[in-house]
C-alpha positions as CSV (number, residue, x, y, z in Angstrom):
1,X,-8.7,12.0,41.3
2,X,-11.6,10.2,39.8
3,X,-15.3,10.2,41.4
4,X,-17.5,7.6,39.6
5,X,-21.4,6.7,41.0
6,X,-21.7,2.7,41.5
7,X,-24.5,0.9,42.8
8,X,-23.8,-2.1,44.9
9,X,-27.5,-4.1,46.0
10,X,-26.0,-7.7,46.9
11,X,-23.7,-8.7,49.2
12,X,-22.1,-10.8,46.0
13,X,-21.6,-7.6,44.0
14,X,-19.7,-6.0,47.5
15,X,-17.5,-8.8,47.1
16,X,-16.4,-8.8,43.6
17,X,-16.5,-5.6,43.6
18,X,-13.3,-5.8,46.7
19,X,-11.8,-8.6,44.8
20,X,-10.9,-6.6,41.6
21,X,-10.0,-3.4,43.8
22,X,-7.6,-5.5,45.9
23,X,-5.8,-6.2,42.5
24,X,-4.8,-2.5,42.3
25,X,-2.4,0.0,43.9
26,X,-4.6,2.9,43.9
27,X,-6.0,4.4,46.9
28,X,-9.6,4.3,46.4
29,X,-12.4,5.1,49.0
30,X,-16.1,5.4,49.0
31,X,-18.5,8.0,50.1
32,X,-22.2,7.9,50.9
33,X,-23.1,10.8,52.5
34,X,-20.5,12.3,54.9
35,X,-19.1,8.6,55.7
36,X,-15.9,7.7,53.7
37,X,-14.8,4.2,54.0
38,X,-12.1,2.4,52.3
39,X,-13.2,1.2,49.1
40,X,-11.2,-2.2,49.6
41,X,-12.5,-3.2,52.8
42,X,-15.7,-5.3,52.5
43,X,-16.4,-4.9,56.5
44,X,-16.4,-1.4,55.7
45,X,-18.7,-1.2,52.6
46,X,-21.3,-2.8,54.3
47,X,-21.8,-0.3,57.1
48,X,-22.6,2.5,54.1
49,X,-26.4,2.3,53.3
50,X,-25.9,0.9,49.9
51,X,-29.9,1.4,49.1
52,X,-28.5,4.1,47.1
53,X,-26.1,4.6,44.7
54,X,-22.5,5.6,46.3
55,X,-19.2,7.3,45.0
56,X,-16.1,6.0,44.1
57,X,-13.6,8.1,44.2
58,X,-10.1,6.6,43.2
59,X,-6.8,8.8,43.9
60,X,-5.1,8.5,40.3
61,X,-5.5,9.7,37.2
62,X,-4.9,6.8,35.1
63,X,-7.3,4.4,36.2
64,X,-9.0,3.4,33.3
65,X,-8.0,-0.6,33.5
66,X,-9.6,-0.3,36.8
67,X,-12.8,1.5,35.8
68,X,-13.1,-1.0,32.8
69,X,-12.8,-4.1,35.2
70,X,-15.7,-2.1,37.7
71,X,-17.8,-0.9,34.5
72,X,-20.5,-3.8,35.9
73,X,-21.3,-1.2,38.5
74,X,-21.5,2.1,37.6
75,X,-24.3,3.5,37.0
């Protein structure tokens, strides 16, 4: 398992952000706090508080094509 911080401020990153996560088989979620959503649903991204920067945490090993597509947002 990999946790990465991302930042997400516009409603256009959430959904390019969904887009290139849909393209992968991983299981991914994201956590803010103690709420854990899935990471490619856009419905529930946006009920995180994405004021601050959230954590991705992707359930492989070998992500690295993914990370390299999401590099946009990690901060």
């Amino acid at each position: 398992m990999k946790s990465i911080p991302i930042k997400l401020s516009f409603a256009e990153e959430v959904k390019t952000f969904v887009n290139v996560a849909n393209r992968y088989d991983y299981d991914m979620d994201l956590r803010a706090g103690r709420h854990v959503v899935d990471a490619k649903s856009i419905l529930g991204i946006f009920s995180l508080d994405l004021s601050k920067p959230i954590t991705l945490e992707v359930y492989a090993d070998n992500c690295d094509d993914l990370l390299d597509e999401l590099k946009a947002f990690v901060i």
